[in-house]
C-alpha positions in Angstrom: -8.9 -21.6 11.5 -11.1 -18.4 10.5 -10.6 -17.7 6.7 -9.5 -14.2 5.5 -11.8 -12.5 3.2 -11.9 -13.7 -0.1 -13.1 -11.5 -3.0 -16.1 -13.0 -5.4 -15.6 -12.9 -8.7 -18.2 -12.6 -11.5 -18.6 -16.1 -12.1 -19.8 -15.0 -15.9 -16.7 -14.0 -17.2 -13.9 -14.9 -15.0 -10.1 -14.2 -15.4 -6.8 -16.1 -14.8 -7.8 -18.7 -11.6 -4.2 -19.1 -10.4 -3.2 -20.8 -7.0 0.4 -21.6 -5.5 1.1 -23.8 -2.7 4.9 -24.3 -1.3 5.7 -26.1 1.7 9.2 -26.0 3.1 11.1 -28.3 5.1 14.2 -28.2 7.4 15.6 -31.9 8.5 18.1 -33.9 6.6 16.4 -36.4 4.4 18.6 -39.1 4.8 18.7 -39.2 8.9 15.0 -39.6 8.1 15.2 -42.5 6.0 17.4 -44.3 8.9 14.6 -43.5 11.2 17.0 -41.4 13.3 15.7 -38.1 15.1 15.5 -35.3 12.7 18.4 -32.9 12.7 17.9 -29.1 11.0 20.1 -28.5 8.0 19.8 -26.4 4.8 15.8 -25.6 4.1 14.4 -27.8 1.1 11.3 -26.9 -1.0 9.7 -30.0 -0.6 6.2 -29.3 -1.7 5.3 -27.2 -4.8 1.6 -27.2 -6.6 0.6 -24.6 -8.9 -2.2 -24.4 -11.0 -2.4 -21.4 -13.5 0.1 -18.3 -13.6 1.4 -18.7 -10.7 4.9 -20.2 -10.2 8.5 -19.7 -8.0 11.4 -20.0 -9.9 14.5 -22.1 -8.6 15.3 -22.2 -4.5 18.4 -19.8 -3.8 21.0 -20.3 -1.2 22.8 -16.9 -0.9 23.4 -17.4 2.6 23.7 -21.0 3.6 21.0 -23.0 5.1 17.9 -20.3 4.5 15.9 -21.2 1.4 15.2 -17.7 -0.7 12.6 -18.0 -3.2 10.8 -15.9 -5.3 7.2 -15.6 -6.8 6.3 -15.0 -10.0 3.2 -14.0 -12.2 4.0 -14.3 -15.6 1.3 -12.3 -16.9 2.6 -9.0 -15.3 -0.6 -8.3 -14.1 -3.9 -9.0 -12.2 -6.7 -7.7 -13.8 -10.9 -7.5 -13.4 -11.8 -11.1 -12.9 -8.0 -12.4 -11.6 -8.2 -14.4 -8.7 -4.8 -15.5 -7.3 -4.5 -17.5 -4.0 -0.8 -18.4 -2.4 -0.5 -20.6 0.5 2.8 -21.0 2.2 3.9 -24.0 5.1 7.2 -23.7 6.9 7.5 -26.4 9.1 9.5 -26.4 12.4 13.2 -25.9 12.0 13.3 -24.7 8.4 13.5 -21.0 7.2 12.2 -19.4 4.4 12.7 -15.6 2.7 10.0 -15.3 -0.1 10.2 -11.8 -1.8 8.9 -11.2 -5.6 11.1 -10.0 -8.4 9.0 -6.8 -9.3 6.0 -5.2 -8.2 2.0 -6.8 -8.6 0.1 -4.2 -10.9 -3.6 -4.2 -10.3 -4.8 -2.9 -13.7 -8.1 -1.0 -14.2 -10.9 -3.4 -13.9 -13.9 -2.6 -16.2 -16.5 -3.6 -13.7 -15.0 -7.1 -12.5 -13.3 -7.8 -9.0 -9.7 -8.8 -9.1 -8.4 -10.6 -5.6 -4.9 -11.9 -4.2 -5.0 -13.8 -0.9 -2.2 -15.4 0.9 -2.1 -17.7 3.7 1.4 -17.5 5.7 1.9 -20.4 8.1 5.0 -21.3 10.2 5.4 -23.7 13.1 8.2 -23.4 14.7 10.3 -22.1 12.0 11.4 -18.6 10.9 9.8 -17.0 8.1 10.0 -13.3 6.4 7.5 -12.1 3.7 9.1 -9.4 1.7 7.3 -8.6 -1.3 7.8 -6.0 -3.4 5.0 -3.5 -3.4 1.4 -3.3 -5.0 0.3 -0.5 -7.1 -2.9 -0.3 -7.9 -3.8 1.8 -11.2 -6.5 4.1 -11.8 -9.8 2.1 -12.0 -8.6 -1.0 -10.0 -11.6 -2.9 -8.0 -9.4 -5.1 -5.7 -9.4 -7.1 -2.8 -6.0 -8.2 -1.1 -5.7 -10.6 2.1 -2.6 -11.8 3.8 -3.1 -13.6 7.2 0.3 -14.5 8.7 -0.2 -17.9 11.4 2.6 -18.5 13.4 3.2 -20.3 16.7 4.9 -19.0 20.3 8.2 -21.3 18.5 8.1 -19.3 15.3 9.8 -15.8 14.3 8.7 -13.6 11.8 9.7 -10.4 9.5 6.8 -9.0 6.9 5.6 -6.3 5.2 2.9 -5.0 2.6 3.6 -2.1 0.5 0.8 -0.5 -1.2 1.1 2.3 -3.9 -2.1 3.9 -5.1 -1.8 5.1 -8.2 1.1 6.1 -10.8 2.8 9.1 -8.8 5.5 9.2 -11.1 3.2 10.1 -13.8 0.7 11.6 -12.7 -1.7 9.9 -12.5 -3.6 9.1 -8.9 -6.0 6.6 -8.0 -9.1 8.8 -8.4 -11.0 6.4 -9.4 -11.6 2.5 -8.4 -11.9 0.9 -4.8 -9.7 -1.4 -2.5 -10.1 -3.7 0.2 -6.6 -4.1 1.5 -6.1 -7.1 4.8 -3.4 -7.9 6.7 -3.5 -9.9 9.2 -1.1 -11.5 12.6 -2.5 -14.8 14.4 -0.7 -16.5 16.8 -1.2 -20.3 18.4 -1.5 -20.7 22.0 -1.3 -23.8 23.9 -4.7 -25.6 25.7 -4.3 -24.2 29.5 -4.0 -20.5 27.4 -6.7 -21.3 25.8 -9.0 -21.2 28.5 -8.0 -18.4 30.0 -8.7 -16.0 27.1 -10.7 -15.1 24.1 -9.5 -17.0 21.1 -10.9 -16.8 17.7 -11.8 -20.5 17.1 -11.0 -23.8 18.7 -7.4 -24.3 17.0 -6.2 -21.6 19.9 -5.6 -19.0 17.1 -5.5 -15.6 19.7 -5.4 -12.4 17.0 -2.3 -10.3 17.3 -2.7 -7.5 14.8 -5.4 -6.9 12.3 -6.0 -4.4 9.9 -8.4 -3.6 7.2 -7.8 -0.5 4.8 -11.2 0.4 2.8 -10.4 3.4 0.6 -11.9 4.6 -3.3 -10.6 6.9 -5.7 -13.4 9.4 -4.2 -12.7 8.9 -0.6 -11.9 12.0 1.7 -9.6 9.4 3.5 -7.0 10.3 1.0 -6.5 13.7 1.6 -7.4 14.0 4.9 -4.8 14.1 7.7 -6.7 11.3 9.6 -6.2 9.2 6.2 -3.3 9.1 3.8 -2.6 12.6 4.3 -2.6 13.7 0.5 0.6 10.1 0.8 0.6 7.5 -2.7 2.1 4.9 -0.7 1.3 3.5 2.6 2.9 0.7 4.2 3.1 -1.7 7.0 6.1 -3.9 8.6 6.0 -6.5 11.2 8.6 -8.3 13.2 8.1 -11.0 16.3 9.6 -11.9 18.7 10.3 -8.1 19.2 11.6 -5.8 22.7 12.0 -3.1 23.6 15.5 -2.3 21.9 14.5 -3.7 18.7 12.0 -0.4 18.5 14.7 1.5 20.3 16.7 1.0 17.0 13.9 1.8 14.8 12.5 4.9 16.2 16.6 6.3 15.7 16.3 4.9 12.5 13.1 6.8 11.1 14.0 10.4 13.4 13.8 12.3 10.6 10.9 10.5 8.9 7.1 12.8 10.1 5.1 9.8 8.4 6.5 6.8 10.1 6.0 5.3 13.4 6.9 2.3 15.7 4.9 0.5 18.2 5.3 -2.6 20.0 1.8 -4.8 20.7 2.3 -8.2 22.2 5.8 -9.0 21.3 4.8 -7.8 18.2 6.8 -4.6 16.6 4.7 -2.5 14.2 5.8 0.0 12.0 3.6 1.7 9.5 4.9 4.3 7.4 3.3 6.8 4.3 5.4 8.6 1.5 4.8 9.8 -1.9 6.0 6.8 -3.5 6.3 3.2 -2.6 10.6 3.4 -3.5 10.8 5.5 -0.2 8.9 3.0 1.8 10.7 0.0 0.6 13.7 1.7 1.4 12.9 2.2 4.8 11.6 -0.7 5.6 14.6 -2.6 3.8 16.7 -0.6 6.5 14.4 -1.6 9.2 14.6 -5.2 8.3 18.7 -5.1 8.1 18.5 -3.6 11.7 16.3 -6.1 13.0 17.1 -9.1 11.6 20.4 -9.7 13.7 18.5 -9.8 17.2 15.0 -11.3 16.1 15.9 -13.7 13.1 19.7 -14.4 14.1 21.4 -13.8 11.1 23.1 -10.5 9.4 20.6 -9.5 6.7 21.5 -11.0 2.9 19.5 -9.0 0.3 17.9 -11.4 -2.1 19.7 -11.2 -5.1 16.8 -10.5 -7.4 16.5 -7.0 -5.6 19.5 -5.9 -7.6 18.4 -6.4 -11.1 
């Protein structure tokens, strides 16, 4: 498996070193213990390491057998010198909704690098990635990865919000720089394999990728080829995805000039720009109730956290 970028940290004077690893699991443990074929019930958390500020609080089952959980990072904050790493397994059968109670603030970083990077695997399962949004203040230096891995089996629902900047105050991100990556991989099976261009020897063909480079200075945020003069800039992704599942999205967003639909390899897209990240969260919380029906099979359940 290629690696997604990773941001180095001044090894001098380095912040909080936090890491989070969850793992969830679908069959019912005491079939198992008879030795009988697995059968799928209610998703367990059956893995949890974390090291630093880094945690998830309780599993939540608001809508049955789904396991909702949420992330937290008690410090409030990532700032210079932060490093946090998440790695997520769903294994085949189970399904997992991991959203975050509030938004990640990437504080001003006086000269230090501060990173998040997040691996997203599912085999054969269903997961959606629904974080709340990042803002990153005036003066932030960071570096964001997400790679999602999933197999032909698998179905998925994600987004990445990204504010720049406090709009709400005032106060734009004139100042700083971001790498921003997010990124779609999917498994293909050995005769596929030799009949196209795959990234490594796992068989993991590249589905979507995206890189955002931007700084306070950069022309990229005025310009209509950029950000278009736009605080907040966001991107959804949904698979296994048709035709009518973009059908109902393009009604959706009509009356929306800065958001648009595409569908790439069973893979729908929509990408959206406002002048703050509540109006992109909205619409893509909207998109996601649409979708979720026909791709993920169930009538969407709002995680309960969203209403505090």
């Amino acid at each position: 498996m290629t690696p997604v970028s990773v941001a180095r940290v001044d090894p001098v004077s380095p912040g909080w070193q936090a890491e989070l690893r969850l793992r969830f699991n679908g069959d019912i443990p005491d079939l198992l213990a008879k030795g009988e074929a697995p059968r799928r019930g209610r998703t367990r958390l059956v893995d949890r390491h974390h090291k630093g500020p880094l945690i998830v609080q309780r599993p939540f089952y608001p809508e049955g057998d789904p396991c909702h959980v949420y992330l937290v990072h008690p410090p409030g904050g990532v700032v210079g010198g932060d490093e946090l790493r998440i790695d997520v397994q769903v294994d085949p059968g189970a399904h997992a909704l991991i959203t975050t109670p509030a938004a990640t603030k990437f504080y001003r970083c006086d000269g230090r690098v501060s990173s998040q990077t997040q691996e997203l695997r599912a085999t054969g399962a269903t997961l959606e990635w629904l974080p709340q949004e990042n803002i990153f203040y005036r003066g932030a230096d960071a570096r964001t990865a997400t790679r999602v891995q999933i197999d032909p089996g698998s179905r998925f629902i994600g987004w990445e919000i990204n504010c720049l900047g406090l709009p709400a105050r005032g106060e734009p991100f004139d100042a700083g720089s971001l790498r921003l990556d997010l990124e779609l991989w999917k498994s293909v099976d050995g005769e596929a394999v030799a009949n196209i261009h795959c990234d490594d020897e796992m068989g993991n063909l590249p589905i979507f990728l995206d890189r955002m480079r931007i700084g306070g200075a950069s022309d990229a945020r005025m310009a209509r080829w950029g950000l278009a003069g736009q605080e907040a800039v966001g991107t959804l992704l949904a698979t296994p995805a048709a035709r009518e599942h973009v059908d109902s999205i393009r009604e959706l967003i009509a009356d929306e000039p800065l958001a648009a639909v595409s569908l790439v390899d069973g893979v729908l897209v929509l990408r959206a720009l406002a002048p703050q990240a509540e109006a992109v969260r909205n619409l893509f919380i909207s998109a996601w109730q649409r979708m979720r029906p026909g791709i993920i099979g169930r009538k969407a359940v709002l995680p309960r956290i969203w209403n505090t």
